[in-house]
C-alpha positions in Angstrom: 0.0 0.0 0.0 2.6 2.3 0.7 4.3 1.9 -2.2 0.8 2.8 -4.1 1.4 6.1 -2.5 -0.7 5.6 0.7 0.4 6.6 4.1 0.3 4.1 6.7 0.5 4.0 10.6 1.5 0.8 12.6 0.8 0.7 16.1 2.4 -2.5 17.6 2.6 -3.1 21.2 5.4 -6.0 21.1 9.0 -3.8 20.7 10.3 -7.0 19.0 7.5 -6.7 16.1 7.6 -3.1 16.5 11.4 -2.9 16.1 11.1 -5.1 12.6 8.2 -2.8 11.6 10.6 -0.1 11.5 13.3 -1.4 9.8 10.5 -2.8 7.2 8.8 0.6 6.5 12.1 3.1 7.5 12.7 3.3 3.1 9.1 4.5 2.8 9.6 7.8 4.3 7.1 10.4 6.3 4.5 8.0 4.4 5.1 5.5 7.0 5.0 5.6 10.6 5.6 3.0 13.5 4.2 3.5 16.9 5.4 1.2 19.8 2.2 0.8 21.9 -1.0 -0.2 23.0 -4.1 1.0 20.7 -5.8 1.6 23.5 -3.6 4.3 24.9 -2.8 6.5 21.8 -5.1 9.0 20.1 -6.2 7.9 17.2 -8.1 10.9 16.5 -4.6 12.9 16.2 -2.9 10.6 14.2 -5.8 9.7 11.7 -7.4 11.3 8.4 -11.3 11.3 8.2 -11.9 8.0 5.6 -8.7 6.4 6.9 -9.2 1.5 6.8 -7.8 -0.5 9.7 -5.8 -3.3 8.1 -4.6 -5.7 11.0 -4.1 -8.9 12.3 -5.7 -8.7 15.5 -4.6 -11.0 18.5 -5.4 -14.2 18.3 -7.4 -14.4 22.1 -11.1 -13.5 20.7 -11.8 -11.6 23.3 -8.9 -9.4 22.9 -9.2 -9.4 19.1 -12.9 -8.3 19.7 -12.3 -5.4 22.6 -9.8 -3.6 20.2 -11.9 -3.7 17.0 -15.0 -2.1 19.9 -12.2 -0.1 20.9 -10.6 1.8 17.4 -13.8 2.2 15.9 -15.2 3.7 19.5 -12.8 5.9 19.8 -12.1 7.5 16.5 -14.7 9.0 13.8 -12.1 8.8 11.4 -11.5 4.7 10.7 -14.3 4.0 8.3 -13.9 0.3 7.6 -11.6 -2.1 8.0 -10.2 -5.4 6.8 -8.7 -7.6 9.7 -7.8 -10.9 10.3 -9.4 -11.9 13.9 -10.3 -15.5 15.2 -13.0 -17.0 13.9 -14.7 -17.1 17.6 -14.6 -12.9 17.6 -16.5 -13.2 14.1 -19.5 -15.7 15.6 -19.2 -13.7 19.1 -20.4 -10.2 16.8 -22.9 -12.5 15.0 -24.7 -14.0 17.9 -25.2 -10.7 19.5 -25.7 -8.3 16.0 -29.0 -7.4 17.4 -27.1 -5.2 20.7 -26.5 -2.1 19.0 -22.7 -2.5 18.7 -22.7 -0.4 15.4 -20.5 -2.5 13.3 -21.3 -5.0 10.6 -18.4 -7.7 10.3 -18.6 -10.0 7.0 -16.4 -12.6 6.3 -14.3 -12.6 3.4 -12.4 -15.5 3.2 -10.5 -18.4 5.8 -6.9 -18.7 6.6 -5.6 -21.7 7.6 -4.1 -21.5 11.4 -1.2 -23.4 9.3 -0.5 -20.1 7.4 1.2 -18.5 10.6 4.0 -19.1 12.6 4.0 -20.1 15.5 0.6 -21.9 14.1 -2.2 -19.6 15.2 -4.3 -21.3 18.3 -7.9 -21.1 16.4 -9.0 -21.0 13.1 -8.9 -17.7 11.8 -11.5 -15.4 9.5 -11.0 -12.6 7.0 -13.4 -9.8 7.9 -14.3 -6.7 6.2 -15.7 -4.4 8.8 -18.1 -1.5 8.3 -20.1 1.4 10.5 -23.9 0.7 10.2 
């Protein structure tokens, strides 16, 4: 994406991931930013244009996986959609409870096999575009 001209921000709370995140996106400029920490504790708001995707691979726990997506798209106006890759638990959990007001449609797009990652990821995991209602 950022080679198509887009700006990107990383927010990575492990330093080891963050640290190759970096040295991954360093050639890329002021187009692409790295920022060691929890999602939770930085201000999206600031950092963010209005129309801006998530693109992630959310922790593999589902309830993690399912308190940050609550969490970005609660806390910032300016995330529109996003594509993530989440467990497929998180994607059932938003499914059996669509009718509680959480704002967000979640639609699968395709499987990954837990194979696909290394280590190999705990759960099957789930594609899913996501969307404000």
């Amino acid at each position: 994406m950022v080679q198509a001209g887009c700006r990107i921000w990383a927010v990575e709370k492990d330093v080891r991931l963050g640290t190759l995140l970096l040295d991954k996106l360093r050639p890329f400029g002021p187009r692409a930013r790295v920022t060691i920490a929890d999602v939770r504790s930085v201000d999206l708001d600031g950092g963010l244009e209005r129309g801006s995707v998530l693109l992630a691979i959310l922790p593999f726990d589902w309830e993690l996986s399912s308190a940050l997506t609550e969490h970005i798209f609660a806390s910032t106006h300016n995330v529109v959609r996003g594509l993530v890759v989440i467990p497929s638990r998180t994607l059932d959990q938003y499914r059996a409870a669509e009718g509680e007001g959480r704002g967000l449609r979640l639609e699968e797009v395709d499987g990954i096999s837990r194979r696909e990652f290394w280590p190999q990821a705990p759960a099957p995991l789930r594609v899913v575009s996501i969307e404000r209602r």
